[in-house]
N, C-alpha and C positions, 0 to 999 in steps of 0.2 A: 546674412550680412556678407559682401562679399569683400575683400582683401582688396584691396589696392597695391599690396606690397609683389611685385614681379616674385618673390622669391618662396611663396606660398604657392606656386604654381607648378613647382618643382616636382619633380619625383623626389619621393622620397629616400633617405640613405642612413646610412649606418647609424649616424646618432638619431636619427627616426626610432630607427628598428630598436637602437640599446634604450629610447625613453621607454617605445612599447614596452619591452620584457621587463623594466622597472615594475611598469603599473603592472602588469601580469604575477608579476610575485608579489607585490603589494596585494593585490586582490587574494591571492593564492594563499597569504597568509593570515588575509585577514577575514576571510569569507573563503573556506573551499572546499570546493565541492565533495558534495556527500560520498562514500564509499558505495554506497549501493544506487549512485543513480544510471549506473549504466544497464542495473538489471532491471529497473524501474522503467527506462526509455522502451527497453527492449519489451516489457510485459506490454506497455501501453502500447507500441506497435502489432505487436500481436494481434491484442484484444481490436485491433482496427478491421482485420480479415475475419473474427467467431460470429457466429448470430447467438449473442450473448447478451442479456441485457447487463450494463453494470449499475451496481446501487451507488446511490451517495451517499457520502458522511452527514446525517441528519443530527446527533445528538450523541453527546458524551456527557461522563458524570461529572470528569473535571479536565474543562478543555486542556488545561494546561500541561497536562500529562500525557495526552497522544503519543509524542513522541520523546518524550521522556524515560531516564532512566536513573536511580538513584533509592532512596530512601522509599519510596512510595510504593504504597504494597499491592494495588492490584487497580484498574481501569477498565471501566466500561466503557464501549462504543456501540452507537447503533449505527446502520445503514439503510436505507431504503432506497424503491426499485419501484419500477411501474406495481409490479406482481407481488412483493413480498421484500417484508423488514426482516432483515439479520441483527441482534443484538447479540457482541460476543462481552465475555468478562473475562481478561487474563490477570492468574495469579501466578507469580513467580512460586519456583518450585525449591527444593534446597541444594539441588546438583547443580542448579545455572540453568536449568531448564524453563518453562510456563505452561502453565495449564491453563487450557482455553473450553471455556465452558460458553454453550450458544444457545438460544433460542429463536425460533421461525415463527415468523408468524403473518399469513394465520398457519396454524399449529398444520404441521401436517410432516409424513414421512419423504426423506430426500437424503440425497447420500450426499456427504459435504467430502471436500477434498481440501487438506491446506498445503500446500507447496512451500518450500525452502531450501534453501541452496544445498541442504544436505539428504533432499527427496523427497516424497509426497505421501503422505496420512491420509488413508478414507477411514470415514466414519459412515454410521447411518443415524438419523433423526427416530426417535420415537413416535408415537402417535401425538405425544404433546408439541413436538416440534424441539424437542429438548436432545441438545450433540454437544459429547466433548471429546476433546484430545489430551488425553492425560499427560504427557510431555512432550513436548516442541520443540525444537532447538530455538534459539534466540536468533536476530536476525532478521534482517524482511522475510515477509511473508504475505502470499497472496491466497486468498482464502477463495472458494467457488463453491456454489450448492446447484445439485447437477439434478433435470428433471425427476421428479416425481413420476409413478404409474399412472395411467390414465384414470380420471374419477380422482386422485388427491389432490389438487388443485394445483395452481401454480400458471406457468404460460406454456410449460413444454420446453423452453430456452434455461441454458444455465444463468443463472445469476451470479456476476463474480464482484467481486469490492476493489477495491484502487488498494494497491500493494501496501501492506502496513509495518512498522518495525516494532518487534515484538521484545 
């Protein structure tokens, strides 16, 4: 719709700019932005240069707790990929820590890697396809299960999941 009024036509000026920064702290306070999503932008452009495949969030036990933190004592999530489903289970631990217990599948041997702001955990998979991390720092985390030998299956590409907060 367009203005008739000449004075919409205007550059804008100082009380422009003082309404913007109004809404800007209004939003700011009322919705703002996550603390870790600059390391979330930064993984997701990453992941844009690897020949990686990454899985989706197919299935949790209680959606609602993804991203949640409080009373609730431990959540499942699975993932899936062209190649292979990740199903992890984190249990908080008693130091402030979690414990991240995982299954592949189909079952097979893979070195998992999980990443966090305070450095990186390799694990290896079992023959069951069964990985855990006995303590984790809390915090996002980006989890990757990195090829297999030749003959245990998989694509030969890592498979990484979309950054989680743990």
């Amino acid at each position: 719709m367009k203005s008739s009024d000449p004075e919409s036509r205007e550059p804008m000026d100082d009380l422009d700019f003082a309404i913007l920064d109004r809404i800007r702290e209004f939003f700011g306070q009322a919705d703002p932005m996550p603390a870790d999503l600059t390391g979330r932008i930064t993984f997701s452009l990453a992941m844009r240069d690897l020949e990686a495949e990454v899985a989706r969030l197919a299935a949790e036990e209680q959606p609602r707790l993804v991203a949640a933190r409080g009373a609730e004592q431990s959540r499942t999530i699975t993932f899936d990929s062209d190649s292979l489903t990740i199903m992890i289970r984190i249990d908080p631990n008693q130091d402030g820590t979690v414990r991240v217990d995982g299954w592949l599948a189909p079952r097979q041997r893979r070195e998992i890697e999980v990443r966090t702001a305070a450095g990186a955990l390799l694990v290896a998979s079992d023959e069951q396809g069964r990985f855990a991390f006995a303590s984790v720092p809390r915090g996002t985390a980006r989890l990757s299960v990195r090829p297999g030998e030749r003959g245990q299956g998989g694509s030969g590409r890592p498979v990484v999941i979309p950054a989680l907060v743990l």
